[in-house]
N, C-alpha and C positions, 0 to 999 in steps of 0.2 A: 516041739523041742528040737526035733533033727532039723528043721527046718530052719530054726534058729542059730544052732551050732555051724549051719552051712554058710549061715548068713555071714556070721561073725570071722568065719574062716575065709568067703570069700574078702570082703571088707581087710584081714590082716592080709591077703595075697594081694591085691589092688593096693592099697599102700607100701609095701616091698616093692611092687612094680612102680609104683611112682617114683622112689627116692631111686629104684635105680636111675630111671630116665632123667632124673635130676641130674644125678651123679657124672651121669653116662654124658649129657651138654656140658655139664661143669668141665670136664676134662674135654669137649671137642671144640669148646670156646678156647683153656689153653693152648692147645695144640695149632689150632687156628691161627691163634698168637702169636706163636715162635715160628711157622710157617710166613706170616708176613713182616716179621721183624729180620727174618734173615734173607728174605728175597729182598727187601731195602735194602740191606748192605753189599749182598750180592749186584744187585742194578746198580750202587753206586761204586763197586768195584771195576763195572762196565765201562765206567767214564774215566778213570784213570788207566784203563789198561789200552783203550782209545788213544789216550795221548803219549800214553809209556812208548806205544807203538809207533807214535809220527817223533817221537826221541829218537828210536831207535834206526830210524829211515833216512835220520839227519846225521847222523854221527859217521858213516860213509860218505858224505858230502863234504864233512871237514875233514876227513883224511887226505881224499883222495886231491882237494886244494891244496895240502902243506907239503905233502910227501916228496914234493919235487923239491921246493925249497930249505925242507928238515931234512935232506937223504942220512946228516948223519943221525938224525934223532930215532932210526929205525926199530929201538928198544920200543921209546916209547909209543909212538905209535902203534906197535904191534899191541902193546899193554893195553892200548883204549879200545880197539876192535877186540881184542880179547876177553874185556870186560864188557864190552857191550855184547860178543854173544851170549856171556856167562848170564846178565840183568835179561835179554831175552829167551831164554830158555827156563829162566826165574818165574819169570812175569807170566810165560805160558803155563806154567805147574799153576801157577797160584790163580791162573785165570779158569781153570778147569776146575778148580772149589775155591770160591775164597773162603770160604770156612775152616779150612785145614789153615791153622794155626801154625805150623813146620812150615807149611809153602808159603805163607805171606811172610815169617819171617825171614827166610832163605832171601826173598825177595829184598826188603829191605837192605839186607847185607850184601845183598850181589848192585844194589840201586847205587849203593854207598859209595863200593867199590869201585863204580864206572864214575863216579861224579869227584872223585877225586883222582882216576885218571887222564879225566878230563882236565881238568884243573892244574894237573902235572902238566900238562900239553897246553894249556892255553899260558901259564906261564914260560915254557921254553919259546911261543912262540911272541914274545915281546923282543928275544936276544936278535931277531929277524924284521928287519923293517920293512923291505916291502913284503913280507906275509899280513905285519901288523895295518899295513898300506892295501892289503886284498881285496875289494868289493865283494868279493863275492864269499869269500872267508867271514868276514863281518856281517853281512847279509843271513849268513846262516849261524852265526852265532848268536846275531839277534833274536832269530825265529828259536832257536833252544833255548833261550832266556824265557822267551816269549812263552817255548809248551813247558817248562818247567815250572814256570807261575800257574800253569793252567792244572799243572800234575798236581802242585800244592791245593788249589782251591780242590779237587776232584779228591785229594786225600783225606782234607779235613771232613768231606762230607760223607765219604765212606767209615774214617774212625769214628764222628760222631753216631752216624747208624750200626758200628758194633756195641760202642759205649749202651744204643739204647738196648739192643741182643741182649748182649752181658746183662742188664742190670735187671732186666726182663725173667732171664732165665736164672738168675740168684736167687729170686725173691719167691716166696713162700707161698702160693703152693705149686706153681710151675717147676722151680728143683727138684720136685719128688717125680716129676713124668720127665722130663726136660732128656736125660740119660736115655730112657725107656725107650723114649720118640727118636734117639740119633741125634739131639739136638747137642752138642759140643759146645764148650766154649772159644769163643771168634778171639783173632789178634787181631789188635790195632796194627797200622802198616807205618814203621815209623822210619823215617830216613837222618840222616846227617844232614842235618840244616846246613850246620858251620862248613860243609864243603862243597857248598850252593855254587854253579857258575856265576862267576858276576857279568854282569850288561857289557856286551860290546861296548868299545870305548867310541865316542863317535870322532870319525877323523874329518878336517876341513879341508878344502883345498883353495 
């Protein structure tokens, strides 16, 4: 009979350990989860802060062509290096987590910000013809048209890989560990379309 009772005791101790270890995988399989659903979005944060960067490398190329020719526009020009250090110093917070939801949207606002003083500048410099007549003005406006197309494709792929974080970590039963593990909810990185640079104009001769 003791023999028996031992049985039966080992037998309910060995199933206890089983559902742990059940348990114990059920949750390292989530975890696993949000581990790689947010190093996607992170990697694909990597590709647009690449190109944010070759924006920002170019935006002293078109100063330093107009500023001779815009002497009086000295406002504004200072407004767009201005903005462009504010969008990089952005872009470095946000590259350091993209996860922090504050820093990608900071980022966005400070994005916004330069690309409409941009835009302020690229209209003043039409009232100038030979600026509007510059090769090399044009050359580099091209090329920011050209990484801005490229920052857009690099962002959709980044939002759609929080879009997949997010909906990942909503859903039931990852929400209940999701907090526990550090796992936050992500921002999408969203800019002002409507104050896109438009395309170099092409000039003939």
């Amino acid at each position: 009979m003791p023999l028996l009772a031992l049985s039966e005791s080992t037998l309910t101790l060995l199933v206890i350990v089983g559902v742990a270890v059940v348990v114990f995988l059920w949750v390292v399989a989530i975890y696993n989860q949000l581990v790689s659903l947010s190093q996607r979005f992170k990697n694909a944060f990597a590709q647009i802060d690449v190109q944010l960067k070759r924006r920002y490398d170019l935006i002293p190329n078109i100063v330093e062509t107009a500023k001779g020719a815009m002497a009086h526009e000295r406002e504004t020009l200072e407004a767009v290096i201005k903005a462009r250090n504010s969008a990089a110093s952005a872009a470095a917070t946000a590259a350091a987590n993209p996860g922090d939801a504050a820093a990608i949207g900071s980022l966005g606002a400070a994005e916004t910000a330069l690309t409409q003083s941009l835009g302020r500048f690229f209209a003043l410099a039409e009232a100038y013809p030979d600026l509007k007549a510059n090769q090399n003005l044009l050359s580099v406006q091209e090329e920011l048209t050209s990484t801005e197309n490229k920052v857009a494709f690099a962002r959709q792929a980044f939002n759609d890989s929080v879009t997949s974080y997010n909906t990942y970590r909503s859903t039931f039963p990852p929400i209940l560990f999701a907090g526990t593990f550090g796992f936050q909810p992500a921002s999408l990185l969203e800019f002002d379309d409507a104050a896109k640079i438009k395309e170099a104009p092409k000039v003939s001769f």
